[in-house]
Structure formats: C-alpha cells, structure tokens
N, C-alpha and C positions, 0 to 999 in steps of 0.2 A: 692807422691801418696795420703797421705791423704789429700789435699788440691781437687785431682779428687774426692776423694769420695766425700767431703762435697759438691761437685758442684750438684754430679751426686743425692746425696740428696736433697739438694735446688728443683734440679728440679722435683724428686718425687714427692715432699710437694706440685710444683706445678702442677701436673698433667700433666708434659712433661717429656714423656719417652724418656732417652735416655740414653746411657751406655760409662763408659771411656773403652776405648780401649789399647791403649799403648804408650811410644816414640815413638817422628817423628826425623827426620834427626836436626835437628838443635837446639842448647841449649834450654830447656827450651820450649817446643815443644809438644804438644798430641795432640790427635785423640780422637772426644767424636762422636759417633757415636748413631742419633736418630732414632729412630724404625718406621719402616712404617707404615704411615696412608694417611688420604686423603689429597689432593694435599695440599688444603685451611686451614684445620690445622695447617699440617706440615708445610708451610712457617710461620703461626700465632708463632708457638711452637718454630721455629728457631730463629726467631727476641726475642723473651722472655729469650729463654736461652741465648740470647750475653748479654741481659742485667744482668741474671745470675752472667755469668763469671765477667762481673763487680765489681757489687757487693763483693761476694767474695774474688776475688782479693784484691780490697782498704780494706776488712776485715782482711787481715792479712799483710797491708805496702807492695804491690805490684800493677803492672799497666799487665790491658793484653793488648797485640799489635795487634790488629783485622788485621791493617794494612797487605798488600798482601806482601810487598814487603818492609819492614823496614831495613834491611841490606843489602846490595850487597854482592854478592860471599855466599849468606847464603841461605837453602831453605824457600823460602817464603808460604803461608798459601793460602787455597783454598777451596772450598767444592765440595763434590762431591753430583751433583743433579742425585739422582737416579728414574728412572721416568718409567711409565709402565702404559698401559690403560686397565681397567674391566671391563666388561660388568655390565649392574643392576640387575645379579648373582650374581656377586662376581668371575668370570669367567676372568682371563686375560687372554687378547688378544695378550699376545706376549708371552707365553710360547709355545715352540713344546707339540705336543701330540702322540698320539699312534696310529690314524686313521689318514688315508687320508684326509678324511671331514674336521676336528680338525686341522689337519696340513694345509691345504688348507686355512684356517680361521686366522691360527698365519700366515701365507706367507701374506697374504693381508693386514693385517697389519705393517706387519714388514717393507714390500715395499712399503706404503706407506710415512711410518714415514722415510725414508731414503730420497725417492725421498722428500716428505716436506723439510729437511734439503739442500739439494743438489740445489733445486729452490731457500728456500729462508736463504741460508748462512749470506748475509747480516747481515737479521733481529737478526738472532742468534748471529752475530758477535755483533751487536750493541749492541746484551739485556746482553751483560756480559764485557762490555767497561768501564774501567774506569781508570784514569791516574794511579793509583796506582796496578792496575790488569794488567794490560797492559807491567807494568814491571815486573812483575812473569811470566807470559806465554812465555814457549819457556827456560825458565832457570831452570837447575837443574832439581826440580822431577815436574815440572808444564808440562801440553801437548802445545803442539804448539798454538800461537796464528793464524793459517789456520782451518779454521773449513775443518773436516774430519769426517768420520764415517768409526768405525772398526767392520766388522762383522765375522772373524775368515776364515782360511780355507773350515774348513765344510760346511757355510753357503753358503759362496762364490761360490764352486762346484757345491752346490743345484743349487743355482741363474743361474750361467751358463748352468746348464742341462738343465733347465726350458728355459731358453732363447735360447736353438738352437730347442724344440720341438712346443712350441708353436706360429703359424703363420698360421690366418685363422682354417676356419673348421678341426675338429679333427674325422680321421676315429674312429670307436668305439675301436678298435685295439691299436690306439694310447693313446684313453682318457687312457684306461686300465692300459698300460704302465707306463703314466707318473704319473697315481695315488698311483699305488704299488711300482713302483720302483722309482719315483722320490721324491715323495711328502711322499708317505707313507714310505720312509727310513729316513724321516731326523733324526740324532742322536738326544738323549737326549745331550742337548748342557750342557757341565761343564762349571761350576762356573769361574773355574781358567782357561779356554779356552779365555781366551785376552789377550790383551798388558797391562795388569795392567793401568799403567799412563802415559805412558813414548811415544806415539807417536801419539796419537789422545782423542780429547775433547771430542768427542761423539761416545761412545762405547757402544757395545748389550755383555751385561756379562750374559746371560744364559735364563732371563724372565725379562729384562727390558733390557733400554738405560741408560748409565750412562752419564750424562752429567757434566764435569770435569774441565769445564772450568771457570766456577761461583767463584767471586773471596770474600773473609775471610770477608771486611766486608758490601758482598752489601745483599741486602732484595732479598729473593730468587721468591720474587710475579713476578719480574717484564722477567725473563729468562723463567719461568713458566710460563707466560699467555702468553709468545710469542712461545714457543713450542706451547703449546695446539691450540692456534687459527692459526699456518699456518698447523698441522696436521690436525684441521677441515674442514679447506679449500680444502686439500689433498681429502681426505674423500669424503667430496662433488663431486669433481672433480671426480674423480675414478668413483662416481657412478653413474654420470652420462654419463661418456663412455661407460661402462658394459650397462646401460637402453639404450644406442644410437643403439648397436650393435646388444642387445636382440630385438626390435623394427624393426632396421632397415634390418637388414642382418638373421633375424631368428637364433640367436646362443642360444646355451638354455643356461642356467647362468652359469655354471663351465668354457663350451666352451669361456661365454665374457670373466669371470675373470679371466681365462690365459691366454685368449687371451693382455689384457689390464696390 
C-alpha cells in the first residue's frame, strides 16, 4: 500500500490526478484510477503515469508488468476507457434528464454512438489489437474479444418502445404519447446497472460508454481518435437524413428525429 501512495504522489507532484483504488484478482495487482478530464489530456496524463509506475517501481528493486497478458491461467491487466461527449456548456450529451426535450437529446446521441460502433466494429477492433492484448480478451475478468455494446434492460425497453412508434408522420396524439410516456420516462439510469466487465467491451454505465477493451500497455490516443472520428461521421450522417426528411417530406424536426 505504501508503494500506491508514493505513486499516487509522484503523480500529484505532477499534475496527474489520479487515485489508487484497491486489489485486483491476481498477485501483485491494483487499480489506480484517473479523474476525468479532457479526452487530449487524459491520454497525455495516462502515458505519463506508466512512466510513473516505472520509475518507482526500479526505486524500490522491482519491475511493473504493463504487459496484458504475462502469465496464463492469471488475470491479465487492461484499462478501462471511460468516454462521454459535452457540449461547449459543459452539458453531456449522454446523460438521461428529466424532460422530454433533454431526454430526446441524450436518445440521439446515445443512438448514434451505438449505431457508429455497430457500422464500424472493425475500426474499433483494430484500434485495441495487439499480440499481447489479444491474449487477455475473452479470459478471466477481460470482456470478449467481439465487439458488443451493452446498454441494460431499461434502455433496451425504451429503444424498443420508440422502435414500434415511430414510422412516418406522427398524429399530434402520438408525438404526445411518445414524449411523456416514452421519452419523458426514461429512468435515471444507476451506476451499477451493467455487466460490470464480464460480457461486453463497450458499455453505457449511466453517463458515459465505457470502453473495456484497451489493453495495459497501449497509448489510449489511438482507440480514442478512432471512437471520436467514426462517431463524427455518425453525427454527420444522422443530420443529414433528419435535413433530407425536414426538406423533402415536410416533417418538422422532432417528427425527422424519431423518425431517423
């Protein structure tokens, strides 16, 4: 324990917040957990503190194992990319709210960032590949190497409701409906409402996606700028069906966006 302090100091000194956590499943094992900030940082502050952990380690006649997957039959080491988009508010775009409007707003993006993942699985597969990660995923406490996305019971229900009401123009009767009862119910989603780790790399744990699959010692730049740029692409797309529909078929903009 005191060897976590002295890290978790080191990195105070430098200006990277992060906090030890506790044992993990395998000898000789922690969880140092870094504090949210901006995407470009936070990779900058990640790569700093491996070099940390170095450091200190050779400071007292020991070596850290970055490595994903250094013993077989042992659990292997992983990070978990926690990721979530804000408007230039400071307003995120993937929490539930308390209004329809608000709700309506976390729905189009949440459905976006799934359908981006579902299009381009690949890219995601690729951006967290590597011969020694590859052998952790799928074993013990690592998520499958199949990219998936887990969005819980609740959310799934919503998804469903929304998917048998909207098709084409909405009587006023219906928008009504599906604002108060569908959109404007969604729960405040709990924290602890997921699969923890154990059955999918890419999960919505209450106001973000956690992405699970990023393996102990890769640079988190390169899984991160391949999220972001096929969710922009998503984005893009989206908005330009919604303007095709508002243009072409006269739907006023709620109408495109459940429609789409």
């Amino acid at each position: 324990l005191s060897y976590m302090r002295e890290i978790e100091f080191e990195c105070h000194k430098m200006g990277i917040p992060v906090k030890t956590r506790h044992n993990e499943v395998a000898p000789g094992q922690f969880e140092f957990a870094p504090v949210f900030e901006e995407a470009n940082i936070a990779v900058d502050h990640n790569s700093l503190f491996m070099d940390v952990l170095e450091k200190v380690a050779r400071r007292h006649m020991f070596r850290v194992l970055l490595h994903e997957k250094p013993f077989s039959a042992i659990n292997g080491s992983g990070k978990h990319n926690n990721w979530s988009l804000s408007s230039n508010t400071g307003l995120n775009l993937l929490a539930p709210g308390k209004t329809p409007k608000r709700n309506l707003l976390f729905l189009t993006f949440f459905i976006n960032t799934i359908k981006a993942v579902n299009d381009q699985a690949d890219l995601i597969r690729a951006a967290i590949a590597s011969a020694s990660n590859d052998h952790r995923l799928g074993a013990n406490e690592a998520p499958p190497a199949i990219m998936s996305v887990f969005i819980g019971e609740q959310l799934t229900a919503v998804l469903k409701e929304l998917e048998n009401v909207t098709d084409g123009k909405l009587s006023p009767e219906e928008k009504t409906d599906l604002k108060l009862n569908v959109i404007g119910k969604i729960p405040e989603i709990l924290l602890d409402n997921t699969d923890r780790n154990r059955t999918s790399p890419f999960a919505f744990t209450g106001n973000k996606f956690e992405f699970r699959a990023v393996g102990s010692m890769a640079n988190c730049a390169s899984p991160m700028t391949m999220l972001n740029t096929i969710v922009a692409k998503q984005l893009k797309d989206f908005r330009q069906e919604v303007d095709k529909l508002i243009e072409n078929k006269s739907f006023k903009k709620d109408e495109a966006i459940f429609n789409v």
